[in-house]
C-alpha positions in Angstrom: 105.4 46.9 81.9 105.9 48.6 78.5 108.3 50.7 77.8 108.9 53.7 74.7 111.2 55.7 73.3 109.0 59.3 71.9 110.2 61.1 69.0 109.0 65.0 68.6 110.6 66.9 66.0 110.5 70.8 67.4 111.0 73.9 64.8 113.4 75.7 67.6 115.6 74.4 71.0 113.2 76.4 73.1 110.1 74.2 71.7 112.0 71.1 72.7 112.8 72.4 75.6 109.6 73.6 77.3 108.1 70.0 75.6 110.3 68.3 77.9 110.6 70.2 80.9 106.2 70.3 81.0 106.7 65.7 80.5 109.2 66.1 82.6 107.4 68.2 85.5 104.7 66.0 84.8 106.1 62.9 85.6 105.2 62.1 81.6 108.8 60.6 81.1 111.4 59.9 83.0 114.1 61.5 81.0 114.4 63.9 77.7 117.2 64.3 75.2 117.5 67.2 72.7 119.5 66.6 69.9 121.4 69.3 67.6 119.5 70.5 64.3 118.9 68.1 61.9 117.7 69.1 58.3 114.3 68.1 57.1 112.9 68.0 53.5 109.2 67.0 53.9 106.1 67.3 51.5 103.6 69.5 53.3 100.0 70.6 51.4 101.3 69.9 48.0 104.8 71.7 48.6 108.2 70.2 49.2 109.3 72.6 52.3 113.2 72.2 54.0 113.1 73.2 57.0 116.1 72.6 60.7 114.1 70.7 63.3 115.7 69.7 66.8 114.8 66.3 67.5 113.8 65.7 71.3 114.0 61.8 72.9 111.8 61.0 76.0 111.8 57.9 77.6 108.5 56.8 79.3 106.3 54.1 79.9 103.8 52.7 76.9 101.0 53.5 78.8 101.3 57.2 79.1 101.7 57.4 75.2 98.5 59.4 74.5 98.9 62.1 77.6 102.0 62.7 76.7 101.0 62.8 73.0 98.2 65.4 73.9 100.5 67.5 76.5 103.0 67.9 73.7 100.7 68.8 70.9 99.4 71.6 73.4 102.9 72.7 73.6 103.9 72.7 69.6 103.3 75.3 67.1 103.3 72.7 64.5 99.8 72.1 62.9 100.6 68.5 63.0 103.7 67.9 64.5 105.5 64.4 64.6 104.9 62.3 67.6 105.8 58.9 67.0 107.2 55.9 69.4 109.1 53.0 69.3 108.7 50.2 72.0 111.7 49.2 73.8 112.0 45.5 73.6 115.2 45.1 75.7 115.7 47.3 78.4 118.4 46.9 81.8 116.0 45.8 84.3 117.4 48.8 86.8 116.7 51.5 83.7 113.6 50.1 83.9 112.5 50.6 87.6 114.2 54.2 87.4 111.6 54.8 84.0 108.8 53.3 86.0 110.0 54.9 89.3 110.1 58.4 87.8 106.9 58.0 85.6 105.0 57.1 88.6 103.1 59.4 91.1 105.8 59.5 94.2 104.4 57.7 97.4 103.0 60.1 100.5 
């Protein structure tokens, strides 16, 4: 199994926070991490814009890339916001039943 680490850069706390707890609720990843504000020059339709963005982690599995990419966007005020993921290529075998575990639907 594949795993990912999901970047999402979020204009406010309360974005990142209502990103994660919907993945999170929906079993999308198995564990979120906000970070403090982070400044962010970017070109954006033919301006250079500044702007503090809070950078929120989630760990999850590769294959739930593009629902979690989806539920996010649904979430995010951004027009286009950024969504981008990085494999894991070395991962502790028990974090990686616990991301599995918690990614999975739970057993009746």
């Amino acid at each position: 199994m594949n795993f990912i680490d999901v970047l999402i850069t979020c204009p406010d706390r309360q974005t990142a926070r209502r990103i994660a707890r919907v993945c999170i609720d929906e079993r999308l990843a198995a564990c979120a991490n906000i970070g403090e504000a982070i400044e962010s020059i970017y070109r954006w339709k033919g301006q250079v814009e500044e702007a503090a963005e809070f950078p929120l982690l989630l760990k999850t599995r590769a294959d739930l890339f593009e629902k979690l990419s989806t539920r996010a966007k649904a979430e995010h005020p951004y027009e286009v916001p950024c969504i981008i993921a990085t494999e894991l290529t070395m991962i502790d075998p028990a974090y990686a039943k616990w991301l599995e575990e918690e990614t999975s639907e739970p057993s009746s």
